[in-house]
C-alpha positions in Angstrom: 18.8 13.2 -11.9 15.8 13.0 -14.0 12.5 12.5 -12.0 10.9 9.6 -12.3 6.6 8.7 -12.8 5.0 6.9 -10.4 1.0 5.5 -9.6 -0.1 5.3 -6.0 -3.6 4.1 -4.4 -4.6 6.2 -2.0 -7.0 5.8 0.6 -8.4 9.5 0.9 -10.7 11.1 2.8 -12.6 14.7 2.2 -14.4 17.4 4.4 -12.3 17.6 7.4 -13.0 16.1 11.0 -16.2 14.9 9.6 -15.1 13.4 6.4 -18.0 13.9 3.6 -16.2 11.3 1.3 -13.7 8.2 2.1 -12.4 5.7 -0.3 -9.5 5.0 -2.5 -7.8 6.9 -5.3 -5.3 5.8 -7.7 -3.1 9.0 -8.9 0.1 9.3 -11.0 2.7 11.8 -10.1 6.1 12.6 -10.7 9.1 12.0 -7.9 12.2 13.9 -8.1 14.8 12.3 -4.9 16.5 14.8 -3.2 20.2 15.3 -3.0 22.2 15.3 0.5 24.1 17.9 1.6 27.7 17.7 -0.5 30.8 19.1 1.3 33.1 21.9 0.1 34.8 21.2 -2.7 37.4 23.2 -5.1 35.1 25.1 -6.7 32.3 25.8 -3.9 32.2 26.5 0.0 30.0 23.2 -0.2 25.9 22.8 -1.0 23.0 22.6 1.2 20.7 19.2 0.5 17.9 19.6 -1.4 14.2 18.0 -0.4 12.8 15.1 -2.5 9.4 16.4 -4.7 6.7 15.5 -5.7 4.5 16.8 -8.8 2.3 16.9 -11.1 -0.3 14.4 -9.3 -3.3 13.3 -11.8 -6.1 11.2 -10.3 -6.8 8.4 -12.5 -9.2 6.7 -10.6 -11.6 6.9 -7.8 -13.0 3.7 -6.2 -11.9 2.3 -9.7 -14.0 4.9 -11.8 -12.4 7.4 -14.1 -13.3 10.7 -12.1 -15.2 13.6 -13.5 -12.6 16.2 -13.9 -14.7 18.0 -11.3 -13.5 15.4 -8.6 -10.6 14.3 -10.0 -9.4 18.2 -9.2 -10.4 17.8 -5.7 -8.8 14.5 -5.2 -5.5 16.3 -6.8 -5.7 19.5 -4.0 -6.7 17.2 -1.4 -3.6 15.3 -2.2 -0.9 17.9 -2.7 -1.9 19.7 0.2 -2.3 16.6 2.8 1.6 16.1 4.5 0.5 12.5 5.6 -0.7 11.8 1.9 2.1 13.1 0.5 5.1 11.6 3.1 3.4 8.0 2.4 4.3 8.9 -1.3 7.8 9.4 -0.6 8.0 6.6 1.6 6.7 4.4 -1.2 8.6 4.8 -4.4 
């Protein structure tokens, strides 16, 4: 299946415990769905399921601004590497 692009606002958050930043950012990113697990079959012993993914993520905005690339960087690690960022992604396409 081909994957699919998507825009998100995101309400993000950086520095930690003790956030340094908080608002929202819109990002675009690419969804590919997962497959289930498929049973065996003639020609295979059958296949394990595969996880849906996300990629490429591009910030777009921040708090409705175009973001330096600078920030827009940061909003892009901050995203790909938050699970609860990412899972609300999934959840949402």
């Amino acid at each position: 299946m081909k994957p699919r692009e998507y825009v998100a606002v995101l309400d993000v958050s950086l520095g930690g415990d003790s956030p340094d930043w908080e608002g929202q950012a819109t990002v675009k990113f690419k969804f590919q769905p997962g497959r289930p697990y498929t049973p065996p079959a003639y020609d295979h012993g059958g296949l394990p399921p595969d996880d849906p993914e996300i990629y490429d993520v591009t910030c777009i905005l921040i708090d409705g601004r175009t973001p330096s690339k600078e920030d827009a960087e940061q909003i892009e690690n901050e995203v790909m590497c938050n699970e609860g960022l990412m899972q609300h992604m999934i959840e949402n396409v």
